[in-house]
Structure formats: C-alpha cells, structure tokens
C-alpha positions in Angstrom: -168.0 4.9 -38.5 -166.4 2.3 -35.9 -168.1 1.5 -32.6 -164.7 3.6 -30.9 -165.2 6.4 -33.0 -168.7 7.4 -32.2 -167.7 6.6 -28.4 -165.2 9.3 -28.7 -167.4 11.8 -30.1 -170.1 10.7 -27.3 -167.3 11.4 -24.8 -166.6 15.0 -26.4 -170.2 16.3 -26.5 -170.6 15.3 -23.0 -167.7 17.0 -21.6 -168.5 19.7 -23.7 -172.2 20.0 -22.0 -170.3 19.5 -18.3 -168.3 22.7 -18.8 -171.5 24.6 -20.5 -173.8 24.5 -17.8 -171.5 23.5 -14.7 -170.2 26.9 -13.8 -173.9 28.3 -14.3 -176.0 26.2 -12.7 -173.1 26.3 -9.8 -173.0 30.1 -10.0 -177.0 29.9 -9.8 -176.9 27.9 -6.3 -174.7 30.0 -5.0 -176.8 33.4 -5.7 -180.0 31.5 -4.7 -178.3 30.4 -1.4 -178.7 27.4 0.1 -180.8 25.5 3.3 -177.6 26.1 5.1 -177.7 30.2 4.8 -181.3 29.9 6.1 -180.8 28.2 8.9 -182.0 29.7 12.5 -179.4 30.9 14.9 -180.5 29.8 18.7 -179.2 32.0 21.5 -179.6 30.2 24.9 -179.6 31.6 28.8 -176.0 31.5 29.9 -176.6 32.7 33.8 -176.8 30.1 36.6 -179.9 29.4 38.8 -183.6 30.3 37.7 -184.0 34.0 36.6 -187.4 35.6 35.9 -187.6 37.5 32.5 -188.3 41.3 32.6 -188.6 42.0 28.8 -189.0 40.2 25.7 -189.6 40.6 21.8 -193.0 39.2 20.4 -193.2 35.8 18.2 -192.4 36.4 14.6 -190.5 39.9 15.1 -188.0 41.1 12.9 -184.5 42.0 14.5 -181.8 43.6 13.6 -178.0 41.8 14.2 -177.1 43.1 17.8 -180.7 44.4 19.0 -181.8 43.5 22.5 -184.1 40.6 22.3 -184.5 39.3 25.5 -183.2 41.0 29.4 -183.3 38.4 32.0 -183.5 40.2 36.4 -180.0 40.6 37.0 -181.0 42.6 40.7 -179.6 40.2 42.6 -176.6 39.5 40.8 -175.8 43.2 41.5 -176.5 42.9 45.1 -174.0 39.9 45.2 -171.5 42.0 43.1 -171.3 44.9 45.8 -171.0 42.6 48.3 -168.2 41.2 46.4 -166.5 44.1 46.3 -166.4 44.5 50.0 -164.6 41.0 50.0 -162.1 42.1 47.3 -161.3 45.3 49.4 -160.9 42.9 52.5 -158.9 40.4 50.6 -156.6 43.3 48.7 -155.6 44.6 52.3 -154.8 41.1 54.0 -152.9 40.8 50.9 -151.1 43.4 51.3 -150.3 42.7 54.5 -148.6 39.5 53.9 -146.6 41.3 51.3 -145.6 43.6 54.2 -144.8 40.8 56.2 -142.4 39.4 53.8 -140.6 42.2 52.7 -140.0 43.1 56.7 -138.8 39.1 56.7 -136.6 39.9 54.1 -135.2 43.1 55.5 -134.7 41.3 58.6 -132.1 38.8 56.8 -130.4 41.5 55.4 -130.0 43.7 58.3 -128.4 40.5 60.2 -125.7 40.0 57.7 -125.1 43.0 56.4 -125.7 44.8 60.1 -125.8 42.8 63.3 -123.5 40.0 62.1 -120.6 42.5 60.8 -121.0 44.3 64.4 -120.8 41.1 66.5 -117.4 40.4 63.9 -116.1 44.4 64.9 -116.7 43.9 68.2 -114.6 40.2 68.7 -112.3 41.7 66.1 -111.8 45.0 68.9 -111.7 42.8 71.9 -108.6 40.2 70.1 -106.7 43.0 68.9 -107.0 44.6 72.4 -106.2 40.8 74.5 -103.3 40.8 71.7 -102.1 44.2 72.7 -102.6 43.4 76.5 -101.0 39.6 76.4 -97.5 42.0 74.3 -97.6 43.8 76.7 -97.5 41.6 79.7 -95.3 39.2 78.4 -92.7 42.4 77.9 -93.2 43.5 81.8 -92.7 39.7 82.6 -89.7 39.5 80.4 -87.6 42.4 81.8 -88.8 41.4 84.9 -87.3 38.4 85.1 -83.9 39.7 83.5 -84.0 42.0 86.6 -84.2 39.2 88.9 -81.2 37.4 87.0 -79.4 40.5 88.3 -80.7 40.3 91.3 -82.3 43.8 91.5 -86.1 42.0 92.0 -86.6 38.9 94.1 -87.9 36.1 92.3 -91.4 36.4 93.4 -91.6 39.4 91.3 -92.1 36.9 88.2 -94.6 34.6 89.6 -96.6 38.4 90.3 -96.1 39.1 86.6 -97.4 36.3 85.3 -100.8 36.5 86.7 -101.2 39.5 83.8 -100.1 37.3 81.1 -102.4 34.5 81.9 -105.2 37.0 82.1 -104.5 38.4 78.8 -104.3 34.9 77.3 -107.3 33.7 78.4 -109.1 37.5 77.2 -107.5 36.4 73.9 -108.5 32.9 73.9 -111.9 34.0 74.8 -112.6 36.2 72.3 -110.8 34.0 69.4 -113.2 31.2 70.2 -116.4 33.5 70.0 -115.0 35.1 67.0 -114.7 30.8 65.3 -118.3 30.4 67.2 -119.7 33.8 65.3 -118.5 32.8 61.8 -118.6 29.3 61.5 -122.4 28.8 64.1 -124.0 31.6 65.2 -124.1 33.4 61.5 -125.6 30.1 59.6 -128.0 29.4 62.6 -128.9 32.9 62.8 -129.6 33.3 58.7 -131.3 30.2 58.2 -133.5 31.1 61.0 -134.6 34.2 59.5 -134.8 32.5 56.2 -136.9 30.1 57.4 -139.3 33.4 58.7 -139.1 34.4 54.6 -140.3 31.6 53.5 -143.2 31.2 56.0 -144.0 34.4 55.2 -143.6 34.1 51.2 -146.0 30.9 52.0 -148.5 33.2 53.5 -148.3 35.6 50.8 -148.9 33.5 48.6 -151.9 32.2 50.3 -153.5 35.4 50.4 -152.8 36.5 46.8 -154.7 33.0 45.8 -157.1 34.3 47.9 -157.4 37.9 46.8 -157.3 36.4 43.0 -160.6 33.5 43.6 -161.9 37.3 45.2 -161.5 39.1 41.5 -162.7 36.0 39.6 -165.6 35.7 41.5 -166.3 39.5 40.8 -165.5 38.7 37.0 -167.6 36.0 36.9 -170.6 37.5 38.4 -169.9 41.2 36.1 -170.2 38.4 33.2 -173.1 36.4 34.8 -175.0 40.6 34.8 -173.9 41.0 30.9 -175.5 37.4 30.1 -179.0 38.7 30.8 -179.5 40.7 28.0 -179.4 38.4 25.1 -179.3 39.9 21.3 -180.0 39.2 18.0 -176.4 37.1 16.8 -178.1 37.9 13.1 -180.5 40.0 11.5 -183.9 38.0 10.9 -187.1 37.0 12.1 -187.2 35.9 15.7 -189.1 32.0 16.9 -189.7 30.6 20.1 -189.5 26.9 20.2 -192.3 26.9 23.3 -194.4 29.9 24.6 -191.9 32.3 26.4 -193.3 35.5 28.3 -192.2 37.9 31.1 -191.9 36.9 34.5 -191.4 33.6 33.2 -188.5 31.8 34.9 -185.5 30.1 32.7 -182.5 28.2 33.8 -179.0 28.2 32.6 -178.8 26.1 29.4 -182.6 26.8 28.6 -183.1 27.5 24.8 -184.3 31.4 24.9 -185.1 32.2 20.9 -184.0 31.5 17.4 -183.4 34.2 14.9 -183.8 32.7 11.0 -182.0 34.7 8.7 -183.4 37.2 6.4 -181.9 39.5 4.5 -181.2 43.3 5.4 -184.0 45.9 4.6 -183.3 47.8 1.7 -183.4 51.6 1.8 -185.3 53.2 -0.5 -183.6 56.1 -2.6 -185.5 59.4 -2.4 -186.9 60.4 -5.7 -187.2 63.7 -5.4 -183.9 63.9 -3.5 -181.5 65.3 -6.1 
C-alpha cells in the first residue's frame, strides 16, 4: 500500500474516534459540572456609614436561595426616614403653593385681556360714539345758526356762542380717540407682558420647589432602600463562608465583603414508603 494510502486511512480512523467519544466525554462534563458551577456567590453590605450587625448565620451553614442570612441595625435609618417624611409633607405644600401661585399668575393674564382690557376698549368705544354724537349735534345747532344769522333773525355773535359746543365736543372726541390708539397699541402690550413676566417668575418658582419636593422623595427612596439593604440573603442555595471572623455587634461598612454562599445542590425529598 502507498505512503498516501495508509495516510488516508490514518486520517479516517481518527475522525472516526473524534465523533465516538467527543459527544460523550462532552455530555460527561456537562453532567459532572464544572469549577465554574461551584463557584461561591459573595453578597457584600450595600448601606452607607458603619452599621453594627444584629443577627447572623454560623460558619459552614447551609442556606436555602432567598433565606435571611445576615440583618444589619437599620434603627436609625428609620428615625431619619420619619423625619423625612415631615420634610416631604413640608416640601409637598410649598409645592403646592407655587403651583397656586402660578395658576393665579396665569388667571391674572387672562382676566386682563379677556376682562379688564375689553372694558377699558367698551368704555373709550362708549365715550367716542357719545363725543361723535355730541360734535353732530353741535355742528347742526351751529349750522342753522348761522343760516339764521344770514337772514338776519340772530346777530352774529350767536355763532361765535355756538361754536364753543363744537370745540368741546371735538376735543371729547379727540380725547377719547387717542386713549382708545394708547389702549390698543401701549397700554395692552405693557400691561400683558407685565403679567407675563409675573407667570414666568412664578413658573420659575414652581419649578424650584417641585426640584425641591422631588430631591425630598429621592432622599426618602434612597433611605426605604438603604432599610431593605440590611437584611442580606442567600442569592443561592449552598453552604455559607466567611472570608474573616464576622459576629454580631460587629460593625461593617458599605462595600465590606459580608458572606459567600458555594453552591450545592437542593436537598432531595425523600418519598414516603408507606405512603400509598
């Protein structure tokens, strides 16, 4: 047989051994598990400051996935968490307040243009169609007035009398004309962007105070979190380790390794024999 031909049949058998035992010895790592699956879980203190333990599981224990393992004093976190509540209370009606504050800001804009502003307009609009009415009328009296002095029935100094009534009533007209321009065209756009200005000062201020109210709540969240971080379970079910002698009333800080649970596997329940 040539040198290529016995290489070939090499090649074969060893392929051939590859897909005998690969799947099995895979299959057989798998069900033995691996370094990885055995590896401890370490659960570490998450509350800030020192805090002195109040209960704790012995070395070596077994725990079961989600038991209470280790409950840090969380008495004065609750005495800071009433407190905080007072504040939130405070905060909520300041709050609340400033919302007040800009809604009445608001109202106040609207009540000038919708209100005020279209009263003021009325009122010139009343006191020109009245001068209008007036000045007619006058310049009528002084008409026929002077057609009866042509005729010689008044003397002329009936006109000069009856114009003092049409110079009135032009100037009343005049008048209110030039308030109704100053109204429209001034007083309105002054008027609104003053009051606009008082929305947005308030708005400010609102906003201000719902910042406030909000750091209020999170500082309340944070400490109701900071209270559920001192009890500490088991993330797994397994036998619990201490990487350095841990008892109660001893004091940890934030960050501080607390225990390590190494996996084991769960206890098997025995079926009753007799049970049937």
């Amino acid at each position: 047989m040539s040198f290529i031909g016995r290489a070939w049949i090499w090649a074969c058998l060893a392929v051939g051994t590859a897909l005998w035992t690969g799947p099995t010895a895979g299959a057989q790592e798998r069900k033995d598990g691996g370094p990885a699956r055995r590896k401890a879980v370490e659960v570490f203190n998450l509350v800030e400051g020192r805090t002195p333990i109040i209960s704790i599981k012995p070395d070596g224990s077994i725990v079961r996935k989600g038991e209470l393992v280790c409950e840090l004093e969380a008495f004065h976190l609750k005495e800071k968490l009433t407190a905080q509540e007072t504040a939130i209370s405070g905060a909520e009606t300041i709050y609340k307040n400033a919302s007040l504050a800009r809604e009445a800001a608001e109202l106040a804009v609207t009540e000038y243009i919708e209100g005020t502003f279209k009263q003021e307009l009325q009122s010139l609009n009343g006191k020109i169609a009245l001068a209008e009415t007036q000045l007619k009328n006058a310049e009528k009296r002084l008409e026929a007035t002077k057609r009866l002095v042509e005729k010689g029935i008044y003397p002329k100094e009936r006109v000069s009398s009856e114009q003092v009534p049409v110079r009135r009533a032009r100037n009343a007209l005049e008048q209110a004309q030039a308030k109704k321009s100053t109204l429209e065209r001034f007083t309105k756009e002054k008027r609104t962007k003053a009051l606009q200005g008082e929305v947005e000062r308030a708005r400010t201020e609102e906003l201000l105070k719902q910042s406030m109210y909000e750091q209020e709540q999170a500082t309340r969240d944070q400490l109701k979190k900071q209270i559920e971080d001192c009890k500490r379970f088991a993330p797994v079910t397994g036998r619990l380790s201490y990487s350095a002698p841990i008892e109660v009333a001893a004091e940890v800080v934030k960050g501080q390794l607390l225990f390590r649970v190494t996996p084991e596997a769960e206890p098997r329940t025995e079926a009753n024999p007799g049970g049937r």
